[in-house]
C-alpha positions in Angstrom: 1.9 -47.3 -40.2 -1.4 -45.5 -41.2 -4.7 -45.5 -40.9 -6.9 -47.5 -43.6 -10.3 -46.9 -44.9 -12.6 -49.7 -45.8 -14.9 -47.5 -47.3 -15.0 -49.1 -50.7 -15.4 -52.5 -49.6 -18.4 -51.2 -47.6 -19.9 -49.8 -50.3 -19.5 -52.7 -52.5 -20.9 -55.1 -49.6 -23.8 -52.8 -49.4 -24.5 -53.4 -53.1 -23.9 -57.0 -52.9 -26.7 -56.9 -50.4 -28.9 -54.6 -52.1 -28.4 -56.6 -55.4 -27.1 -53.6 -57.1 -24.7 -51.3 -57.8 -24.3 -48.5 -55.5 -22.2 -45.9 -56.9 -20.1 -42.9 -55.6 -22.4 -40.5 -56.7 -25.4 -42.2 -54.6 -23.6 -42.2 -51.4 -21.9 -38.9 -52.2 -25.2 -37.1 -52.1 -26.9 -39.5 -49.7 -24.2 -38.0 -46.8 -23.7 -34.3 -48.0 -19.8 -35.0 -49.9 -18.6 -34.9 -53.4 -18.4 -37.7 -55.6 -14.8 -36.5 -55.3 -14.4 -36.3 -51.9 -15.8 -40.1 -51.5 -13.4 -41.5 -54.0 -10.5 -40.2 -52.6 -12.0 -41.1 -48.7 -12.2 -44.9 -50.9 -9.0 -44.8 -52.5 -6.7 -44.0 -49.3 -5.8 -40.5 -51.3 -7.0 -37.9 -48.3 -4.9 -36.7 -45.8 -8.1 -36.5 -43.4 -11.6 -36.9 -42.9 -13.3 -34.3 -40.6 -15.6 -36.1 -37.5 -19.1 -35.3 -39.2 -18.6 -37.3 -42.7 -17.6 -40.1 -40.9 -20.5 -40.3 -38.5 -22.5 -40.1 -41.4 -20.8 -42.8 -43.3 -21.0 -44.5 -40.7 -25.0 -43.6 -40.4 -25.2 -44.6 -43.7 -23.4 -48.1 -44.0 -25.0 -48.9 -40.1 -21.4 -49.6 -38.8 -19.3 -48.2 -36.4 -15.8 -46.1 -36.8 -13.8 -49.5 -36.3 -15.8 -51.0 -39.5 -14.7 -47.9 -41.6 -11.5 -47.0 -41.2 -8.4 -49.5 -39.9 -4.9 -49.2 -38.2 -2.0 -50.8 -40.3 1.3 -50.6 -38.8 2.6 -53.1 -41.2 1.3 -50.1 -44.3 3.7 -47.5 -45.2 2.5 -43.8 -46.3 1.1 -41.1 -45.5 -1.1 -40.9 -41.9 -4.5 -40.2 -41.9 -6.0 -38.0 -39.6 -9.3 -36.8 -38.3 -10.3 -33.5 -38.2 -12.8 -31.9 -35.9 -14.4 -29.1 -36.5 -15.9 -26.8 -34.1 -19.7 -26.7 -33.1 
């Protein structure tokens, strides 16, 4: 069981709708990561995502925390966790 982003899909829907390509790199800077740090978020690859980039991925795709990132008990690997960090 893990937890599954849908981050990629959302960024290709928003592109669909858009009409355009959005890349990486757009949404990367839009919400303060690295290109780097939003492909592996996309690709499943990080062991965690810290509270405030996923508020603002949310902010930026308009959905909530349900519409990014999924529970799978059926998918094996590692678990994803969220990280908060202190104000």
């Amino acid at each position: 069981m893990r937890i599954v982003t849908k981050a990629l899909k959302l960024r290709l829907e928003r592109g669909q709708k858009e009409g355009r390509v959005v890349t990486q790199q757009e949404v990367a800077e839009t919400i303060g990561i690295t290109r780097s740090a939003l492909r592996r978020i996309e690709r499943g690859e990080t062991q965690g995502i810290d509270f405030d980039t996923l508020a603002k991925l949310c902010d930026y795709y308009e959905v909530t925390v349900g519409e990014v990132l999924e529970y799978d008990p059926q998918t094996t690997g590692h678990s994803a966790s969220l990280h908060c960090q202190p104000d």
